[in-house]
N, C-alpha and C positions, 0 to 999 in steps of 0.2 A: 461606498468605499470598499475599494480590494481587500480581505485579508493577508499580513505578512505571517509568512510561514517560514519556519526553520528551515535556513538548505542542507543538505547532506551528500554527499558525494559517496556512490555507488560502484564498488567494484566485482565484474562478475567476469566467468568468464564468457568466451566470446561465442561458444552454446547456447548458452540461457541468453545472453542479449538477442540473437538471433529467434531463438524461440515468443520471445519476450514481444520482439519485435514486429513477429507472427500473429502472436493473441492479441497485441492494442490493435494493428489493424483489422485483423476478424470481427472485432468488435468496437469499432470504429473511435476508438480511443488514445491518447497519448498515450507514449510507455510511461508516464509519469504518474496518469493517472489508473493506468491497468498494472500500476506498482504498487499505487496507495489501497486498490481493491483487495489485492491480493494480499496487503498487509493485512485490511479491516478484518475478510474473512479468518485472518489465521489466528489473530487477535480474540474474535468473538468466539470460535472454537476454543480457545486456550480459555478464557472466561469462562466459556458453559460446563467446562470441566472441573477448572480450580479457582472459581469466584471471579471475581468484580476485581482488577487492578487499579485501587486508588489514584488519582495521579489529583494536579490542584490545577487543572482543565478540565473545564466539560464536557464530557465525552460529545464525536459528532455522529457516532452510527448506533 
């Protein structure tokens, strides 16, 4: 069974979608999911600096 995930609705400007749109293809990804990498990373940077972000989800990365 799929997991349901939260939607969100993204506004950027039409630069970075363009850019965006660049790197999921270079790396043969959706922009959706060369979205959520790009969050992971900035995420686990932010952690490795200022701790562990509680939340009452399991973390997936």
């Amino acid at each position: 069974m799929k997991k349901s995930y939260p939607r969100y609705t993204l506004r950027i400007a039409e630069n970075l979608h363009e850019k965006l749109k660049y790197t999921a293809n270079y790396n043969g990804r959706s922009k959706n999911k060369e979205i959520e990498i790009a969050i992971k990373r900035y995420l686990q940077d932010f952690e490795r600096l200022h701790g562990e972000i509680e939340t009452k989800y399991e973390t997936d990365f």
